[in-house]
C-alpha positions in Angstrom: 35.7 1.1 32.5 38.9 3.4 31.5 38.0 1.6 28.0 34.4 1.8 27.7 35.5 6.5 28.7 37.9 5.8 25.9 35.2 4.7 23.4 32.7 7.5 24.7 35.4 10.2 24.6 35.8 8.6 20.7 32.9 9.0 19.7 32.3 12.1 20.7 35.1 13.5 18.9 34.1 11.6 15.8 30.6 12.9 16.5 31.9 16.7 16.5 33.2 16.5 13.3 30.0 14.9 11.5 27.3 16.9 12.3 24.9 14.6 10.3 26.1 12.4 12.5 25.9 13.9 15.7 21.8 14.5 15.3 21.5 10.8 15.3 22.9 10.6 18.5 20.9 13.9 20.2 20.1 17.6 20.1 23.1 18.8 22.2 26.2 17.8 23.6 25.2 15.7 26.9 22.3 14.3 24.7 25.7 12.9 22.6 27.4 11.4 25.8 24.4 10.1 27.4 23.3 8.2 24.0 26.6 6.7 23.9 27.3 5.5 27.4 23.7 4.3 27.4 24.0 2.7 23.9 26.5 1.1 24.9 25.0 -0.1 28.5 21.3 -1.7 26.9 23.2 -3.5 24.2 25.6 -5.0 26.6 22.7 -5.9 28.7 20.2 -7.3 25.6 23.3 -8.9 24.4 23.5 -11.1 27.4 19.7 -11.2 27.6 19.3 -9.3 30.4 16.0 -7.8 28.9 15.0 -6.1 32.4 18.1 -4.4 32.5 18.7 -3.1 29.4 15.2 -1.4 29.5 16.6 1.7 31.9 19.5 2.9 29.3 17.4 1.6 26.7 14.7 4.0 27.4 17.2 6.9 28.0 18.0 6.3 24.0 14.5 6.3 22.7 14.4 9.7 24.5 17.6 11.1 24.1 18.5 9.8 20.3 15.0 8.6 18.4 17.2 8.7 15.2 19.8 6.6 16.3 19.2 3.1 14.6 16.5 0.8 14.0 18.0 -1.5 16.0 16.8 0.1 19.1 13.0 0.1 18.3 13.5 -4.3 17.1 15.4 -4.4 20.2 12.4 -2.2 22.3 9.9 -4.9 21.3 11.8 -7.7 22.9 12.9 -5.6 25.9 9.3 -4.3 26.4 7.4 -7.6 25.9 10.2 -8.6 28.8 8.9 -6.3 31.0 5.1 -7.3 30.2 5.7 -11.2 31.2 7.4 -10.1 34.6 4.1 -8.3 35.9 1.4 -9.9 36.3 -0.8 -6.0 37.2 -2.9 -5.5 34.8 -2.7 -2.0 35.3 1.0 -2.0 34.5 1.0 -4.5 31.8 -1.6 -1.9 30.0 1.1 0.9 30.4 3.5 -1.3 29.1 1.0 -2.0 25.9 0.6 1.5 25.4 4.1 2.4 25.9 5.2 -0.6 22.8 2.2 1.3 20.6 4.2 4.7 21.1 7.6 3.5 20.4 6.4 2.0 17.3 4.8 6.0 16.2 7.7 7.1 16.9 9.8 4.4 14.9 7.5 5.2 11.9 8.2 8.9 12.5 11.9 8.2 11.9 12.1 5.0 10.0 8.9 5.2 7.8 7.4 2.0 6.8 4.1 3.3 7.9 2.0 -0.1 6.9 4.2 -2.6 8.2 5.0 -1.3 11.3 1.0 -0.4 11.9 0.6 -4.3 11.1 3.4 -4.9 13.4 1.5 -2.7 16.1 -2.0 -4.7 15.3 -0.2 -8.1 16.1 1.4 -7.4 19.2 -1.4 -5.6 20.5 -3.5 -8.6 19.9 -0.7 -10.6 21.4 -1.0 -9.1 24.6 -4.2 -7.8 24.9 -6.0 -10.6 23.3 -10.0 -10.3 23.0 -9.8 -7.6 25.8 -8.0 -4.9 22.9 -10.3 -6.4 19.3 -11.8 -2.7 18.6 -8.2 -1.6 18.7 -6.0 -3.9 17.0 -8.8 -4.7 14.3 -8.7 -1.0 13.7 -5.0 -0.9 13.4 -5.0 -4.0 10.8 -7.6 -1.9 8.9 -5.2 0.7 8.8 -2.2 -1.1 8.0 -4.0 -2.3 4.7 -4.8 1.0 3.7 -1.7 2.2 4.3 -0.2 -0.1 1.7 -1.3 -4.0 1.6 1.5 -4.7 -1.4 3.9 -4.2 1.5 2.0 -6.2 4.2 3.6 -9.7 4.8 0.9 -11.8 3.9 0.3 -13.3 7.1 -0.7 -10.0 8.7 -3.1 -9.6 5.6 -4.5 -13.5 7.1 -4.4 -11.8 10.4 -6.2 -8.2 9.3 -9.3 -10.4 7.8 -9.4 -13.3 10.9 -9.5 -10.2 13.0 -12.5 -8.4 10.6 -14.6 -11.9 11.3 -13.7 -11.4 14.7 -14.7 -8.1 15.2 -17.9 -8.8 12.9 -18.8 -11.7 15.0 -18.3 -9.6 18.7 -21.3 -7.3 17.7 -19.3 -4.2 16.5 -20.2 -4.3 13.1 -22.5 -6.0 10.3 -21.5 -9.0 7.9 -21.3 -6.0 5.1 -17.8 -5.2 6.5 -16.9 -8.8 6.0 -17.3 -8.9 2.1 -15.9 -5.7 2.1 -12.9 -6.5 4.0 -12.9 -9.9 1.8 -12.5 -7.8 -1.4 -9.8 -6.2 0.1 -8.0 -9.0 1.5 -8.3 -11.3 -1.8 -7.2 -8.3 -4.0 -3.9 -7.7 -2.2 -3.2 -11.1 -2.4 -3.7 -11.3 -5.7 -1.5 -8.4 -6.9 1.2 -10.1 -4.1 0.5 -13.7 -6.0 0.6 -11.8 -9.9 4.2 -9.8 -8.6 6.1 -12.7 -7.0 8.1 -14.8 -8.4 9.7 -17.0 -5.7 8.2 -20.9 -5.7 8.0 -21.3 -1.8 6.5 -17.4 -1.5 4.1 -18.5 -3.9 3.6 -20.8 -2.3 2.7 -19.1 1.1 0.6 -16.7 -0.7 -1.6 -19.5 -2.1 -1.8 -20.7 1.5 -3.1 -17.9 3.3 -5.3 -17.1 0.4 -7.2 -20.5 0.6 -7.3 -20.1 4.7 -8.7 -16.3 3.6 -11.1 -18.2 1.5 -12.4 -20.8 4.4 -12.8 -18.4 7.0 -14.6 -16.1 4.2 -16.8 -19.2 3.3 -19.5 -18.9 6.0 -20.6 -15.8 4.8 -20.2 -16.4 1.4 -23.7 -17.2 -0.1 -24.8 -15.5 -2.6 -28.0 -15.3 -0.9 -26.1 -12.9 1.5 -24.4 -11.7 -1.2 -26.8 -10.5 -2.8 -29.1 -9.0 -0.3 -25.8 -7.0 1.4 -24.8 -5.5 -2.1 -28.7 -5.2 -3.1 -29.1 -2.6 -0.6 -25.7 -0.7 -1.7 -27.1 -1.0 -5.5 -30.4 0.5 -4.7 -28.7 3.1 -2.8 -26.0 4.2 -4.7 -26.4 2.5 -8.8 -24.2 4.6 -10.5 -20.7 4.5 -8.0 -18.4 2.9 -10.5 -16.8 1.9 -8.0 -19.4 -0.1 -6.1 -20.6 -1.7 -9.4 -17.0 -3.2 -9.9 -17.0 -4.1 -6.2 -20.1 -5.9 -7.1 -19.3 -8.0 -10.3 -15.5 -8.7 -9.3 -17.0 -10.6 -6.0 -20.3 -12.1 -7.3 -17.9 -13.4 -9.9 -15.3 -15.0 -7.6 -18.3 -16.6 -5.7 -19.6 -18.0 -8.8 -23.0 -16.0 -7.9 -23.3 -14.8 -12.1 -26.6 -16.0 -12.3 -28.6 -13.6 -9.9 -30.5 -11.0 -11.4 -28.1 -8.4 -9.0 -25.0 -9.4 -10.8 -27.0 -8.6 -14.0 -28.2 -5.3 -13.3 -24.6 -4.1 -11.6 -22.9 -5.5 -15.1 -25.3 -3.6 -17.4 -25.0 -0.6 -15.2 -21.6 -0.8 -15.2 -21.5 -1.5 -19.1 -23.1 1.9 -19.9 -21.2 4.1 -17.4 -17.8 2.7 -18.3 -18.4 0.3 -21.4 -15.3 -2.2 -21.9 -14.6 -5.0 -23.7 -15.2 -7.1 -20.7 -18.3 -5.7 -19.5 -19.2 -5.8 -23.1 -18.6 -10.0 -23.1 -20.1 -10.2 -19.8 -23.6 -9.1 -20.9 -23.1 -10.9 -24.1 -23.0 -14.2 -22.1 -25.8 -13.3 -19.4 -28.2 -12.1 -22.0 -27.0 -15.7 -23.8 -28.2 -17.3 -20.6 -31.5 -15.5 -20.8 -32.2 -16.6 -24.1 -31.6 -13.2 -25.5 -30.0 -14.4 -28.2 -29.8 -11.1 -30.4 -28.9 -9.0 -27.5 -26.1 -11.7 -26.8 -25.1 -11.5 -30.2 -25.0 -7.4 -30.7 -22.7 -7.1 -27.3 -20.5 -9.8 -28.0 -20.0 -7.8 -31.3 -19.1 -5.1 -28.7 -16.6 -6.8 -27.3 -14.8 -8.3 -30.0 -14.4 -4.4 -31.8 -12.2 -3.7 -28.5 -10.9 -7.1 -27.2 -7.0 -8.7 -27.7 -6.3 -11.3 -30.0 -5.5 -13.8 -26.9 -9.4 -13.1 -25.5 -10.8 -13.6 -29.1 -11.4 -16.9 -29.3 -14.1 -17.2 -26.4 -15.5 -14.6 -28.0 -15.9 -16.0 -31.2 -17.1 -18.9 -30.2 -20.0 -17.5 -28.1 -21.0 -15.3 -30.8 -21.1 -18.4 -33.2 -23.8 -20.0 -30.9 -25.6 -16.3 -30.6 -26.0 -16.7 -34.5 -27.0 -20.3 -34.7 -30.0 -19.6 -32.0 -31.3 -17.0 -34.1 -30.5 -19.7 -37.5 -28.2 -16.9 -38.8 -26.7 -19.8 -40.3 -24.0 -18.1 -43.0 -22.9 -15.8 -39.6 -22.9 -18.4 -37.3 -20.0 -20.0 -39.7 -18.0 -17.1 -40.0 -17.5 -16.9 -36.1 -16.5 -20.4 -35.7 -14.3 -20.3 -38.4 -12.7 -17.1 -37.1 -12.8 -19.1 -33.8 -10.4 -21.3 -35.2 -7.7 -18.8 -36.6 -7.5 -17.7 -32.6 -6.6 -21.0 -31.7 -5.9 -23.6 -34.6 -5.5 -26.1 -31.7 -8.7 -26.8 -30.6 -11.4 -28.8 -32.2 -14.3 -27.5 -30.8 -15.2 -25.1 -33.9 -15.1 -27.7 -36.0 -17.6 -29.8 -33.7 -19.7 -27.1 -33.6 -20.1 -26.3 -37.2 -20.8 -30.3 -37.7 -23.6 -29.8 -35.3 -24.4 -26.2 -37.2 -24.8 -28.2 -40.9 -26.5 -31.1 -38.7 -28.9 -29.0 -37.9 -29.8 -27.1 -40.5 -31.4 -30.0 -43.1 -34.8 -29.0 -43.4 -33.1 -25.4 -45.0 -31.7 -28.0 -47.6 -33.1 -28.8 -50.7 -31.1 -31.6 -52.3 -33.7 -34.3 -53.0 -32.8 -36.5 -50.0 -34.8 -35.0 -47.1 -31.8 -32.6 -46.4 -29.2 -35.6 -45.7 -26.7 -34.5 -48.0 -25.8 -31.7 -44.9 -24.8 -34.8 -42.6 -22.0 -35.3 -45.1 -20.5 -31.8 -44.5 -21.2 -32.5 -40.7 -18.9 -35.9 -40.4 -16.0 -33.7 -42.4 -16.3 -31.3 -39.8 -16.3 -33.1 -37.3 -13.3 -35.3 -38.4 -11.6 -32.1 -39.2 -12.4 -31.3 -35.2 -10.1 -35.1 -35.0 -7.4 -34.3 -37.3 -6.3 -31.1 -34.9 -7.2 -31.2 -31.5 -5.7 -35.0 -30.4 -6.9 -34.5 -26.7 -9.3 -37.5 -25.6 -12.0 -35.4 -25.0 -12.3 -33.9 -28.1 -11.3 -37.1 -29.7 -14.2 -39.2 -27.8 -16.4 -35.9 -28.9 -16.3 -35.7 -31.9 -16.2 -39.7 -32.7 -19.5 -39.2 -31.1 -20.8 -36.9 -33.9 -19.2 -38.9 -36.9 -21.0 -42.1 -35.3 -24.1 -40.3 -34.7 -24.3 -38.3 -38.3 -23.3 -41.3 -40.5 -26.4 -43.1 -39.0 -28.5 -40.0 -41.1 -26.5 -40.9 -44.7 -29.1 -40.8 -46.9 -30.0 -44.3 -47.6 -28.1 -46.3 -51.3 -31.4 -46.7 -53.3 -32.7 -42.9 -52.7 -29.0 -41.5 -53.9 -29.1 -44.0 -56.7 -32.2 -42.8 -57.9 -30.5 -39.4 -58.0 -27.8 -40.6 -59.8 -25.3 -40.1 -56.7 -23.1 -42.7 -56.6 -20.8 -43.3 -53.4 -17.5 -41.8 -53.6 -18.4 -39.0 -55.8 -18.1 -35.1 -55.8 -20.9 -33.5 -54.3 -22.1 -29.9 -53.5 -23.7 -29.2 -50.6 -26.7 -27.0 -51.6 -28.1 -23.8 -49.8 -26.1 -22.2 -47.7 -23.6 -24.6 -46.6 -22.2 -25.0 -49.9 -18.9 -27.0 -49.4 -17.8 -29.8 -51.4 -17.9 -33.0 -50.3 -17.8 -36.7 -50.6 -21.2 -39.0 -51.2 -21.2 -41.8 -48.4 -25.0 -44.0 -48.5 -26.3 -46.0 -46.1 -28.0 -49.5 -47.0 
């Protein structure tokens, strides 16, 4: 003991000549020496895991010297979580609860860390209190995640939405705060997922995103969808927010096809036009056969889209064009398709399906055949650079399919067209090709 009044009469000493230091370890003088000697008695004790006894001078410290250290509000949790498994009165084990939840206010009052110590407060009152404290732990989850979900570990973001399906499911609160909470949940993990850039962390994120996903699943039809966010559209059409809401999770649920996720996207698209809401009308008035509607907004997008979303782009507003036998502008976009992205073959197998299709605009004599000639160079064009097997099995398809339509030796003969020759293309294709017959 003379040691342990040496090391007290130390640190006082020290203590009097930091004063910055001295408020971490009280308000006054005696506050000083009975922080020490207590410090000194609970860590002995937790040290030797003697959690029971370490609570006494443990408590004196929280009271005495809040600012102290961190370490004393870890070390509270084990030392109160002691004290709950050696009573078995539920009265005292809810004391005990609600004494944890104010040591942790008080280590966010000063430590900070406001959202992971709430979610730290959410998981150990659902530890303890189980189904008996849902309304409060969900509640404290809830508020963890707006505190700050990018600095939630993401299993208590698993935990925050398990405990929304939980709390849904116990009658407090409709299937609406599900998606809602869903939104939430997905969204943090997805800025976590974008912003990391450890393999195995990845890797955990991944995880609890696709557990996220199954528990979300049972509630996930877009037939609930739909009539949950129906009734917020109706109510409220022009929140920007809301319509976002709307689109971003009718999108991840692959629910693009109900008439909801169109109206939400065009009321979004002409309170806060972008390049993307722009593209997503362009392909759901595609879809609806409104062809020149899909062909004026994808024209919207393009104006304000970058190069690397281009090529989609291009392509749609290719077909748009070739609905509508805007044959000349149909070109132009595949064509510009393929300065986005020289790799792929698909504008090329589109344009030999284009010329394909346009013979009866072709007067050459031969019923229009002449354009199957331009389609096979296309479409071996597609061959020559895209080598994956699906656009090689693709377009072999077309070149198999369009030689079959040559026109036939004895009509080109009588025209003087000999095979092997330079040819023209007439109308508007125009390109130069080779003559190939048939017999």
């Amino acid at each position: 003991m003379k040691t342990f009044r040496f090391l007290v009469l130390g640190a006082l000493m020290a203590l009097a000549t930091m004063p910055a230091m001295a408020q971490k370890w009280g308000n006054s003088p005696e506050d000083s020496v009975d922080c020490v000697t207590n410090t000194f008695l609970y860590r002995e004790a937790f040290k030797n895991k003697q959690y029971l006894e370490a609570y006494d001078p443990w408590k004196i410290c929280l009271q005495k010297c809040p600012a102290n250290n961190k370490n004393l509000y870890i070390r509270g949790v084990t030392i109160l979580k002691a004290r709950f498994n050696a009573t078995k009165d539920a009265n005292e084990r809810k004391a005990i609860v609600d004494e944890l939840m104010q040591m942790y206010d008080l280590r966010i009052q000063y430590f900070g860390e406001a959202a992971e110590v709430t979610a730290r407060k959410a998981y150990d009152m659902e530890q303890l209190r189980g189904n008996a404290g849902l309304q409060e732990y969900y509640a404290l989850y809830a508020e963890a995640m707006k505190l700050g979900a990018s600095n939630l570990e993401v299993a208590f973001i698993e935990r925050f939405f398990n405990a929304t399906v939980k709390y849904v499911t116990s009658g407090y609160a409709d299937t609406t705060l599900i998606v809602d909470n869903y939104d939430l949940a997905s969204d943090a993990l997805d800025g976590l997922l974008a912003n990391e850039t450890d393999s195995a962390k990845k890797a955990e994120i991944r995880s609890v995103n696709a557990a996220v996903e199954n528990s979300f699943s049972p509630f996930a039809s877009c037939d609930e969808l739909v009539k949950i966010y129906t009734k917020k559209f109706n109510a409220t059409p022009n929140d920007v927010t809301l319509l976002k809401k709307i689109t971003t999770i009718l999108r991840k649920k692959k629910c693009m096809d109900t008439e909801l996720f169109f109206s939400a996207t065009e009321k979004l698209h002409s309170l806060e036009p972008t390049s993307s809401t722009a593209y997503l009308m362009a392909q759901m008035c595609y879809q609806k056969e409104k062809f020149s509607d899909a062909a004026k907004y994808v024209g919207d997008a393009l104006a304000g889209a970058e190069d690397k979303d281009k090529y989609n782009m291009y392509i749609l507003q290719g077909l748009c064009y070739s609905k509508t036998n805007s044959y000349s502008a149909a070109r132009s976009a595949y064509n510009k398709a393929a300065e986005m992205d020289g790799s792929k073959g698909e504008p090329f197998r589109l344009l030999a399906m284009l010329y394909a299709s346009s013979t009866r605009s072709i007067d050459d004599g031969l019923g229009g055949r002449s354009a199957y000639w331009a389609a096979v160079d296309a479409a071996r064009k597609a061959m020559a650079v895209d080598d994956s097997p699906e656009n090689q099995e693709a377009a072999q398809r077309l070149i198999n399919t369009y030689a079959g339509h040559f026109p036939k030796q004895s009509d080109a003969f009588m025209l003087d067209l000999i095979d092997g020759g330079s040819y023209t293309v007439p109308g508007w294709i125009g390109v130069s090709t080779t003559i190939r017959t048939r017999k």
